[in-house]
N, C-alpha and C positions, 0 to 999 in steps of 0.2 A: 119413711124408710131412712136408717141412720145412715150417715152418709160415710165412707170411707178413704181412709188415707193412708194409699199404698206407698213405701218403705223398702228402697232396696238398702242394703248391708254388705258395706263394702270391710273384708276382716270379720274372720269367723275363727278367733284365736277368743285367751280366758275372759278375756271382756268383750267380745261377741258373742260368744256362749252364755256369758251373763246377762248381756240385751235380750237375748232370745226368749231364758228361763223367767228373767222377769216380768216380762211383756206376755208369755204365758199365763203366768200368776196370776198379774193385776191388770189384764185387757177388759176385762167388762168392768173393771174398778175409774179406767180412765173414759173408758167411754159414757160412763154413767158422767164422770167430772166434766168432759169436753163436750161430751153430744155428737161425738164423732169416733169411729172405729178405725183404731191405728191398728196396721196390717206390713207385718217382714212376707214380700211377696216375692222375692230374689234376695240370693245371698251372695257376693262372688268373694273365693280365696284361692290363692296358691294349691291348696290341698283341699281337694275332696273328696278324697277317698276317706281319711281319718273320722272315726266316728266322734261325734261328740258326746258330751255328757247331758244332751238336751233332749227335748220333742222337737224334729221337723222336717218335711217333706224333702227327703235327696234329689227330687227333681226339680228342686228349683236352687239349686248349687250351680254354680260356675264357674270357673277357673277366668276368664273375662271379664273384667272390671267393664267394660263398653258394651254389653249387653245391658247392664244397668242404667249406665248412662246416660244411651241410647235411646231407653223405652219412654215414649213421653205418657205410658200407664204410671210412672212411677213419679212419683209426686216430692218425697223426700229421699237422700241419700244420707246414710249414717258413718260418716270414716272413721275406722279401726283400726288403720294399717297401720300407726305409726308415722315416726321420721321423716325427712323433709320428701324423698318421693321415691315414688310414684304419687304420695299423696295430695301433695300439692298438686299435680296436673289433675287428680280427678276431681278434688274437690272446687279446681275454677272451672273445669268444664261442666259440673254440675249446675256451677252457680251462674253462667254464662249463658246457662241454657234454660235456666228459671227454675232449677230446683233447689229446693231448700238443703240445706244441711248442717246435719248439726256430727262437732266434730271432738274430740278428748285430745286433740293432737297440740298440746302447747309447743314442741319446737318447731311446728307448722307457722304457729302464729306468730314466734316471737321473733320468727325469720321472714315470715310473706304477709304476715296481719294486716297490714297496711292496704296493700294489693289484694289480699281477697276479698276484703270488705267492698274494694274500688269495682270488683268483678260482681258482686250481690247487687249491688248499686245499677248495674247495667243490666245486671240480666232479672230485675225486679225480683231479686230473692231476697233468702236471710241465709245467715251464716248464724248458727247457736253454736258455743262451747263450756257452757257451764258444766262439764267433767274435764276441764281441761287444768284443772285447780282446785287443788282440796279435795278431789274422789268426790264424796256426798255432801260434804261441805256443802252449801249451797251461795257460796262467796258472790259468785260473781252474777247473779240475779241481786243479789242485796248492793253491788254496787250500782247496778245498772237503775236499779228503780228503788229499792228501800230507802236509799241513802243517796240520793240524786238532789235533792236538794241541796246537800253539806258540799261545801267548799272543804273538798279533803287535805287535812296535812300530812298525815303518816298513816300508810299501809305496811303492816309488819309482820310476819310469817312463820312460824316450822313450817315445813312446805312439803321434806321429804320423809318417809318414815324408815328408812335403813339407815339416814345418816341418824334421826330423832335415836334411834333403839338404840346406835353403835354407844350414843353420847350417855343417853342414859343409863347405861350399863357397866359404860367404862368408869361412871360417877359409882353407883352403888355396889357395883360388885368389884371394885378395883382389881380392873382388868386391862392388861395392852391394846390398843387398836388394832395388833392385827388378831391378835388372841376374840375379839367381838365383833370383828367382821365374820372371821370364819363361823362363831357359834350363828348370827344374821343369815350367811349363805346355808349352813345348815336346816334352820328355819326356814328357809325361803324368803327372807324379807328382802337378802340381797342378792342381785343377778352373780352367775358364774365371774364375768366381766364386770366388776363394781363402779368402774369409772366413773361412770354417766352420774351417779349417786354419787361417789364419797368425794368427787371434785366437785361440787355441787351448779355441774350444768342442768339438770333438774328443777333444782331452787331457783337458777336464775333465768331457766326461760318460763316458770312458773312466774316472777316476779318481776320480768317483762313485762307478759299478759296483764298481768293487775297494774302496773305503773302506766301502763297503756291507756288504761279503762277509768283509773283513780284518776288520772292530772290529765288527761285530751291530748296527750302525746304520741308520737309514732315511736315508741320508743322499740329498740331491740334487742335479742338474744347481744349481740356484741358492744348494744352500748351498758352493758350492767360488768360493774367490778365484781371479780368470781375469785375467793379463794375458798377449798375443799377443807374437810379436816383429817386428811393422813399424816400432818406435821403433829395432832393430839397427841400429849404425852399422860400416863396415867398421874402424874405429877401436878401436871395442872388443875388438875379437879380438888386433889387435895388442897393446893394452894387457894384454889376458886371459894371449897368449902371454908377455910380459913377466916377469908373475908368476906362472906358471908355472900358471894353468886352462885350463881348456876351456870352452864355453858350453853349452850343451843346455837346449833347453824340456821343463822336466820334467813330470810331475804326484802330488806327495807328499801322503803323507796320513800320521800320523805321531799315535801317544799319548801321551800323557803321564804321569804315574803316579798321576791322580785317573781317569783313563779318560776322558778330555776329547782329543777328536780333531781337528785342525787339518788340513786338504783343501785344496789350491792346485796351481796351476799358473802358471807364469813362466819364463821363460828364468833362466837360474841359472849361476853360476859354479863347478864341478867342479874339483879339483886334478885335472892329468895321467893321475898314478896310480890315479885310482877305476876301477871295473869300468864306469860307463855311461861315463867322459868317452872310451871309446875306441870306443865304437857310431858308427860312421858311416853316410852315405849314406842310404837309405831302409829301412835296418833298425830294428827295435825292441827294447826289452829290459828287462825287468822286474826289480827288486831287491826281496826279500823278508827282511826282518828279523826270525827268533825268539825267543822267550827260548830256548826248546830248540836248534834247530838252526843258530840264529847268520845270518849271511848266506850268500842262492841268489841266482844270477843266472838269469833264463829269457830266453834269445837269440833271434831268429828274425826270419822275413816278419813285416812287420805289415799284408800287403795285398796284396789281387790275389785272381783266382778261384781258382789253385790252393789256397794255402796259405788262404782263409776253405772251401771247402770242404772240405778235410779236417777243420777245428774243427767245422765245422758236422755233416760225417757221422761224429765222434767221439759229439758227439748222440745221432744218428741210433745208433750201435751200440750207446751204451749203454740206450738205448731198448729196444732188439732181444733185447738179454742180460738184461734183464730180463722181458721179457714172453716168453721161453722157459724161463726158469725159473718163471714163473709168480708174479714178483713181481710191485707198483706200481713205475715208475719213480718216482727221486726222488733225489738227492743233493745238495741244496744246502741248506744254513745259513740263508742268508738268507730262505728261505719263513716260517721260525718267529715274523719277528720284526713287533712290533707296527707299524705302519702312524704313522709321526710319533716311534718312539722314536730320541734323537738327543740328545749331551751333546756341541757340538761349542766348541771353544777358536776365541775370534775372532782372524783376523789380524793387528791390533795388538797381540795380547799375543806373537807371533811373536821369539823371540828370536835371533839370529843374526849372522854377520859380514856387512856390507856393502858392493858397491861402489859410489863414487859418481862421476859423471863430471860436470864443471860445465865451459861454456866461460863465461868470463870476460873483460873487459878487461885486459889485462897494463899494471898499472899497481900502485905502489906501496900494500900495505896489504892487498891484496885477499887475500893468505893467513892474514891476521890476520884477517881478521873472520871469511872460511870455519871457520878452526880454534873460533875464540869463538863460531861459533854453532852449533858440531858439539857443544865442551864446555861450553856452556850447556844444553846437552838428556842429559848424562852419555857420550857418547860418543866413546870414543879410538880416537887414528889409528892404526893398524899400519905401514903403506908410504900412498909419495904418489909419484905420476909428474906433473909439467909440465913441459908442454910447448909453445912456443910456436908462432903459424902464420906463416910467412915471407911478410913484405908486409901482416900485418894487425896492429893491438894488441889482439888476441886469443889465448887463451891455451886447452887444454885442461888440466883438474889434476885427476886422478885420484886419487880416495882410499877406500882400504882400510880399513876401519872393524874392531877388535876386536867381540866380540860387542856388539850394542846390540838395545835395543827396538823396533819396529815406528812404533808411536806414539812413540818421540824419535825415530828418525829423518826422520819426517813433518813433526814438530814445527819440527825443525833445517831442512829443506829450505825449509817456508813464508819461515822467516827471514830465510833467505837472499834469497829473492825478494823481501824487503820493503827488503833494501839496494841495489839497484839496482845489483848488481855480476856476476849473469849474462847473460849473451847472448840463453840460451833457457831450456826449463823443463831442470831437473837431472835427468838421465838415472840410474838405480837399477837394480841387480842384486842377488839375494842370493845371498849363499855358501853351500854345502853341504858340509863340509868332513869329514863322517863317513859317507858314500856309498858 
């Protein structure tokens, strides 16, 4: 008799409605894989009256997350809710209580990761979250076991696909930021409220999760540098194209060789040629650098019900294959590690090529002093574009910085602001130029 593994489903929203449809689909596909029948046997949501776009028995809906909880019939819980809680409390009380769970919730993790893992650990479960990065991607099973040998240097990212679409858009179709946000929200790639995406808290509690799992750190949503791209001007693309980049909002997390790990996210400048400056549109894709196996690219959806629930009942199966052999479920790194252990490199010590964009008064001198208070701070030019504006005495001047400091470049920037010779604040990108 196969044996079964009952499944409450906590969030019955467009990626709960996607676990359901395709667990549907491909239920005797997994069970022929596992040797085991994964079974959604409760569902609890806010709303049960609204019908969904699925097959499944209204009587086992419930507005009560603690009826699932609760039932010790239920073997795994699957969280969908989102955001730091309710979900967080139900996903430690599941796991407190020995059920497994597997979870898509990265600002869950990149705020409590540490601590739920510490709750799996006592209450002899597992915590899975491979849909919690990359949608289908299957990232984070490749760090956990494909790539567990390599001593990781650099994990590198598109992460979100509203900011991927905005950027890629803004480049080919030379269009304003707000003008391809809106045509995005029309589309639906971007919520009514874009925040969470175009300030790129997204990317960087996604880029948490992986600097967590890459380097055996507890690292967090707050300790990664976040800047968005709403300061994008459709000017910079042109300029970017010029010199032959790309733009993409990344999210890097990168060691050093004290083991000192630096976590950011920003829009960034890409040579043509790298493997991410050619990801367009609303796809994602992840760069993985080994000391052993060098550089992997992992491609794919980064969103949508299809492609999060298949991550999510990737989960679910290995859950399955385990508890028919009569394992404990468990594969991830990260559970082991101490709750606060963390040696992370501050972003002023960040060292890299620069772009910098200043609009200026076009007027005599004013490249003289830019340059004097670039190399006042140790910092040389590589290339420089100005450009004038027809009909104004204003000027844009573009400059490309060899490798410099974080902290000079800051430095140099203040200075400038104290000469009375830009327009607005100085507009900054950094290069990535080994991606």
């Amino acid at each position: 008799m196969t044996q079964q593994l009952n499944i409450g489903l906590i969030g019955f929203g467009n990626i709960g409605t996607g676990v359901v449809n395709a667990l549907a689909r491909n239920a005797e596909l997994l069970t022929e894989r596992t040797g085991v029948q994964a079974r959604i046997t409760r569902i609890a949501d806010v709303d049960i009256v609204r019908a969904r776009e699925a097959k499944y028995d209204p009587t086992i809906l419930t507005s009560d997350a603690n009826e699932l909880l609760n039932d010790p019939d239920i073997h795994v819980i699957i969280e969908l809710v989102g955001g730091l809680e309710p979900a967080r409390t139900f996903v430690e009380k599941a796991l407190r209580s020995g059920k497994h769970v597997v979870t898509a919730n990265k600002a869950m993790l990149a705020t409590f990761g540490a601590e739920l893992f510490a709750a799996a650990e006592e209450g002899n479960a597992a915590l899975f979250f491979e849909a919690s990065v990359g949608g289908g991607i299957p990232i984070i099973r490749a760090l956990e076991l494909g790539l567990t040998a390599n001593r990781v240097r650099t994990v590198a990212g598109i992460l979100n696909g509203t900011c991927n679409y905005i950027l890629t858009h803004m480049a080919s179709q030379h269009k304003a930021f707000d003008t391809m946000l809106a045509e995005a929200q029309a589309h639906g790639y971007a919520e009514p409220d874009p925040t969470y995406d175009i300030e790129g808290y997204d990317t960087a509690h996604k880029t948490a999760v992986l600097a967590s799992l890459a380097f055996g750190h507890d690292i967090r949503f707050t300790d990664v540098f976040v800047e968005g791209i709403t300061r994008m001007k459709q000017v910079d693309f042109e300029y970017a194209a010029e010199l032959g980049f790309a733009i993409k909002l990344l999210g890097i997390a990168k060691a050093d060789d004290s083991g000192r790990v630096e976590v950011r996210v920003h829009p960034t400048l890409l040579p043509k040629q790298s493997l991410l400056a050619g990801v367009d549109g609303v796809f994602n894709a992840v760069m993985v650098e080994g000391d052993l196996v060098g550089k992997t690219l992992f491609y794919g959806r980064g969103a949508g019900a299809d492609p999060t629930a298949s991550a999510v009942l990737s989960d679910v199966a290995a859950i399955a294959a385990a508890v028919g052999q009569g394992r404990t479920p468990g594969e991830h790194r990260l559970r082991v590690k101490k709750t606060g252990a963390k040696n992370l490199r501050p972003v002023s010590e960040l060292e890299t090529a620069y772009y910098l964009r200043f609009a200026v008064a076009d007027q005599p001198g004013v490249m003289a002093k830019l340059s004097g208070a670039l190399g006042d701070h140790n910092i040389s030019i590589r290339s420089m574009i100005q450009r004038g504006s027809a009909g104004t005495p204003a000027a844009d001047v573009i400059i490309v910085t060899h490798k410099a400091v974080e902290h000079d470049v800051q430095a140099a920037l203040a200075d400038t602001a104290k000469m009375g010779i830009t327009r607005e604040e100085p507009f900054i990108l950094r290069v990535e130029e080994d991606l």
